[in-house]
C-alpha positions in Angstrom: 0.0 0.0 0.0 1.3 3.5 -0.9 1.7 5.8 2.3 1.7 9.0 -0.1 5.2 10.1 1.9 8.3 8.8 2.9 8.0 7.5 6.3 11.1 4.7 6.4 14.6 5.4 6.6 16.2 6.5 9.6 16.0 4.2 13.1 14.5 5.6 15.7 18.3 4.2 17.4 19.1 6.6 14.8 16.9 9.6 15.5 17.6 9.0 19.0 21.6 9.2 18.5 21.1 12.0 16.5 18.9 13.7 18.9 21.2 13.6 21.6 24.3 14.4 19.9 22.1 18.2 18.7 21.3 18.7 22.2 24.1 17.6 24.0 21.7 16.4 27.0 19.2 13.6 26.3 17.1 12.1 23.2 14.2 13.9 22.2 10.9 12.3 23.6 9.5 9.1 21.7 6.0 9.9 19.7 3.0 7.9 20.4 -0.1 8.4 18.5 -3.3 7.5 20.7 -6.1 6.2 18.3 -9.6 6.6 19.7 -12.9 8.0 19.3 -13.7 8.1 22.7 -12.5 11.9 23.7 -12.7 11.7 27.3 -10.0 8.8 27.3 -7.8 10.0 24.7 -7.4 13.4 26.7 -7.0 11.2 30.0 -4.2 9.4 28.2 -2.9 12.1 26.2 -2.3 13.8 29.7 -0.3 11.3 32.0 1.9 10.0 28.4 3.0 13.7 28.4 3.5 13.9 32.1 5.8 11.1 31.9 7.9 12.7 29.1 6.0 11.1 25.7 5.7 13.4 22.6 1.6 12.4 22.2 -0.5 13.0 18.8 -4.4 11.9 19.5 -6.8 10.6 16.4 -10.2 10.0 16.1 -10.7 9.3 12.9 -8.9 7.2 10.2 -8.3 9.9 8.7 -7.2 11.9 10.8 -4.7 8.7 12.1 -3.4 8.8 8.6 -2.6 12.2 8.5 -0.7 11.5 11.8 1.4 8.7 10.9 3.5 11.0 8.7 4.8 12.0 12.1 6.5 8.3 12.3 4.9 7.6 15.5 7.4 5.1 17.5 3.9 4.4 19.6 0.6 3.8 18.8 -2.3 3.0 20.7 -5.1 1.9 18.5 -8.7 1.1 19.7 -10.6 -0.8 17.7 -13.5 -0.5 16.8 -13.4 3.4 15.4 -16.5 4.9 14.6 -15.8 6.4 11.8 -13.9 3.9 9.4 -12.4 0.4 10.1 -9.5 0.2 12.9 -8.5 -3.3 11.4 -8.0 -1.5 8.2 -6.1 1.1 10.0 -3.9 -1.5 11.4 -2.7 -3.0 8.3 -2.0 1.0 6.9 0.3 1.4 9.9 2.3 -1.6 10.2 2.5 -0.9 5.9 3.3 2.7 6.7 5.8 2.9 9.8 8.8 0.8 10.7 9.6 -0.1 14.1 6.4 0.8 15.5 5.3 -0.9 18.6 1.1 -1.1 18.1 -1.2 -1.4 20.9 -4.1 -2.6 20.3 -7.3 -2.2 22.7 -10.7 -3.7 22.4 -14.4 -4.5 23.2 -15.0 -6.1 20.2 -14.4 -10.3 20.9 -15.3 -10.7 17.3 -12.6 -9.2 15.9 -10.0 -10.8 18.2 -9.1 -13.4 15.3 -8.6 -10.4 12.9 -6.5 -9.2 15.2 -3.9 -11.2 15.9 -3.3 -12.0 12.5 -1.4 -8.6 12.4 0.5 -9.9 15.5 0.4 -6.4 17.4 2.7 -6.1 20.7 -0.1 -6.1 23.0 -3.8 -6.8 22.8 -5.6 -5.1 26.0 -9.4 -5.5 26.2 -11.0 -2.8 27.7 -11.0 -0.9 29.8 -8.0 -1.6 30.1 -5.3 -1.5 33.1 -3.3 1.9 32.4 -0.7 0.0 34.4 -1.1 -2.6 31.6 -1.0 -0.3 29.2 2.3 1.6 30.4 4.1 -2.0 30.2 3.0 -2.6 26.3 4.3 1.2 25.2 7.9 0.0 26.8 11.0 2.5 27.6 11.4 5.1 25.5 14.5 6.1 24.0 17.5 6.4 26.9 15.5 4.4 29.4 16.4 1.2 30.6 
């Protein structure tokens, strides 16, 4: 599938490296795009990601997620299903458009579960989920143990 930009190339090792070097003090902070419809928990998130250092870009839309991948999210947390468009869909769009993206996917839909997997995303969290949880699946970001 054509992104309609260039998102591969560099690392984000790379980007990191690089980031550190310009400043001369630490990496700049990791993206993650949050993907939901639901305001009220995308704001929630969006607020303690960027209290604990994260660069965060929200969605609601497919659209408006495939405007924000050309940011080259290292992140994303993806809940499925969207409203407006197909989060499954969406899936296959990142993984074709972004490398070495870790995807988190989170659910109410057990009918979808097969569909899924087959796209083999680093953690599936049925919600609501355990922000906890949720903090484990996005991982370190770049400089952290």
């Amino acid at each position: 599938m054509f992104c309609g930009w260039h998102v591969k190339g560099r690392t984000d090792r790379q980007d990191a490296r690089a980031g550190s070097r310009s400043s001369g003090t630490r990496p700049p902070a990791w993206r993650v795009l949050i993907i939901d419809d639901d305001a009220t928990f995308a704001t929630a998130l969006r607020g303690v990601l960027t209290r604990r250092g994260w660069d965060v870009t929200t969605a609601a839309t497919v659209a408006q997620a495939t405007d924000a991948l050309a940011r080259r999210p290292h992140r994303v947390v993806l809940s499925i299903p969207l409203e407006q468009g197909s989060g499954v869909e969406l899936l296959q769009r990142i993984y074709d458009c972004v490398t070495d993206v870790r995807v988190i996917v989170t659910t109410t839909d057990e009918s979808r579960l097969k569909q899924i997997r087959q796209f083999e995303p680093h953690e599936l969290l049925r919600k609501p989920i355990d922000l906890g949880e949720l903090l484990d699946a996005l991982g370190p970001r770049a400089g952290e143990g």
